[in-house]
C-alpha positions in Angstrom: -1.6 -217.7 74.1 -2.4 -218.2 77.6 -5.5 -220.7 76.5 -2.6 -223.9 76.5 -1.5 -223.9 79.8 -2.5 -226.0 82.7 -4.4 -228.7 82.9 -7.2 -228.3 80.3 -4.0 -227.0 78.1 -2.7 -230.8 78.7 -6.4 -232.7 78.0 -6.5 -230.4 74.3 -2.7 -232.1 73.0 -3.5 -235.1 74.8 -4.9 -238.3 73.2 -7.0 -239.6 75.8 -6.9 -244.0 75.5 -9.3 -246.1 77.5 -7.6 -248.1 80.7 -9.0 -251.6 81.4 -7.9 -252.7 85.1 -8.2 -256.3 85.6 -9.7 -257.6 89.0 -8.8 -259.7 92.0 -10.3 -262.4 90.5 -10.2 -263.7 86.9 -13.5 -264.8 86.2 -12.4 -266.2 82.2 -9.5 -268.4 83.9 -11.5 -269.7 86.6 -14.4 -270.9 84.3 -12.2 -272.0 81.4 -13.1 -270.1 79.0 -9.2 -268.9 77.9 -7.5 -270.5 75.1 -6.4 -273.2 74.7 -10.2 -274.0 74.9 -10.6 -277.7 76.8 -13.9 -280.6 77.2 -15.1 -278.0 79.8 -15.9 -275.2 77.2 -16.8 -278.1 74.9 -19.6 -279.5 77.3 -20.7 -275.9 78.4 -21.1 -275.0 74.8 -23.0 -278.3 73.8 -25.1 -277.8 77.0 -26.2 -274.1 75.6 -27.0 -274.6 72.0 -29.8 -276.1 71.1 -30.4 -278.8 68.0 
């Protein structure tokens, strides 16, 4: 009975989710790479794939 108190008694009933934190800088925004997709992702992914 006294196995479900405290702190490891929270983590058992608790359904742990993952956290995603963003940071300072947004990296997708600032190369263009967030819809809606424009001529830069365009040229960048012409430039990358071969024919």
């Amino acid at each position: 009975m006294g196995n479900y108190r405290g702190r490891d008694g929270f983590r058992s009933f608790s359904h742990a989710r993952g956290v995603y934190r963003e940071g300072f800088v947004d990296m997708a925004k600032l190369a263009g790479t967030l819809p809606p997709y424009g001529q830069k992702v365009a040229n960048m992914l012409e430039s990358q794939i071969k024919k």
